[in-house]
C-alpha positions, 0 to 999 in steps of 0.5 A, spaced: 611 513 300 616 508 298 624 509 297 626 511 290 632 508 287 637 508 282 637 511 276 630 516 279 633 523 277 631 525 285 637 522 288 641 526 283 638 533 287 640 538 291 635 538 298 632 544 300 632 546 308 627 547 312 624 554 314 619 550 319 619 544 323 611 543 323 607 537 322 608 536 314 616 536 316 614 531 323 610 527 318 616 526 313 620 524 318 615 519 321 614 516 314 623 516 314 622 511 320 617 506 318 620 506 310 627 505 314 623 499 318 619 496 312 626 495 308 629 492 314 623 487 314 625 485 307 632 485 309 634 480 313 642 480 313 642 488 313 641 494 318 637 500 316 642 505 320 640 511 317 636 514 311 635 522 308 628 524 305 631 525 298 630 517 298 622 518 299 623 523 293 622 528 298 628 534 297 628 537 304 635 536 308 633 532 313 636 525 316 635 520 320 640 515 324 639 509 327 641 509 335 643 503 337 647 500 330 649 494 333 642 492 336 637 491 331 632 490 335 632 497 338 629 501 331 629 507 334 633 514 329 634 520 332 631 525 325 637 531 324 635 537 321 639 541 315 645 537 318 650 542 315 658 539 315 661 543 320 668 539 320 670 532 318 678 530 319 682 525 321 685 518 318 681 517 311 679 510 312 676 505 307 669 500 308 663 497 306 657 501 304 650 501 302 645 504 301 637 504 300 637 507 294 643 503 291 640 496 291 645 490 291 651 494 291 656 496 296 661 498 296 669 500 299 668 509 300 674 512 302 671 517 309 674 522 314 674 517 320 671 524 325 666 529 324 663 535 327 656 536 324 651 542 326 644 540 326 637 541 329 632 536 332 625 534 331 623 539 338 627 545 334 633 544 339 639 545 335 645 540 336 653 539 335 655 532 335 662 530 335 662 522 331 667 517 329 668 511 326 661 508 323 657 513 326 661 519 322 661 515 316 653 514 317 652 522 318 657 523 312 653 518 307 647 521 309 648 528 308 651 527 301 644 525 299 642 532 301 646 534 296 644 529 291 651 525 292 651 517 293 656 513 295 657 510 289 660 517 286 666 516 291 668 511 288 666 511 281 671 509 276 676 504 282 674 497 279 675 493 285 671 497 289 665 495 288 661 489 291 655 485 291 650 481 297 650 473 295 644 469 298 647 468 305 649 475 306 656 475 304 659 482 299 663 478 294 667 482 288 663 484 282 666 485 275 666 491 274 666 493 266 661 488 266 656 491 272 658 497 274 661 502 268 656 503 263 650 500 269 644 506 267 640 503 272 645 505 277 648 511 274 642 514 271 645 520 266 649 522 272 
């Protein structure tokens, strides 16, 4: 398994939901883990805080969020299953984003600052979780890539939005007619 990125179509698809949480569902989710892991690896100014199976190229509606997003030597993600949006309000709020899939881009995404999400976890048990701030960000992001949206897509067309990581771990500006709009690599045919 390997994360996919930009332009793979795959990431541009609806996931499915799961039916049954068996062996084949905890094994995708054991393999999100330690993809997440080895990309932090090989990151080392960046925190792998959630991931969704669509960025191993599997279309099933699973996620996983890091539990601790300050602390990156705790690495262990609580997996939700077919995480449905139940509500998202308060104040829509701008920060940086990136993604696993979207590689060397970030970006300033326009999110509701509260969410409530319905999920289940890996034992089955169904779960409803009020987040805010970063966390309801993280679970937003996610779940987009469930439907086959990247974060990029909200925020297409906003030219200062967009940002790029420089050798020390800084987002500095990118231009974006000349990187951004007519990018296929990160557009794909979307």
């Amino acid at each position: 398994m390997k994360i996919i990125t930009t332009p793979d179509p795959r990431l541009r698809e609806k996931s499915e939901k799961v039916r049954k949480i068996d062996d084949e569902i905890l094994g995708i989710i054991a393999d999100m883990r330690k993809l997440s892991l080895d990309w932090e690896k090989e990151h080392p100014y960046e925190l792998s805080a959630a991931m969704a199976a669509p960025q191993m190229g599997v279309l099933k509606r699973i996620i996983i969020i890091r539990d601790d997003m300050e602390d990156k030597e705790r690495a262990t993600f609580t997996a939700l299953i077919n995480p449905e949006v139940i509500r998202a309000d308060g104040k829509v709020e701008k920060s940086q984003e990136g993604c696993l899939s979207v590689p060397s881009i970030y970006g300033m995404v326009p999110r509701h600052s509260k969410v409530r999400i319905k999920a289940k976890l890996e034992d089955g048990t169904e779960v409803r979780i009020k987040a805010t701030g970063e966390l309801a960000r993280t679970l937003l992001h996610e779940i987009d890539h469930l439907d086959g949206i990247l974060f990029i897509d909200h925020i297409k067309g906003v030219k200062d939005a967009f940002y790029e990581m420089d050798d020390k771990g800084d987002l500095i500006p990118v231009d974006y007619d000349a990187k951004i709009a007519g990018n296929k690599e990160l557009w794909g045919e979307a």
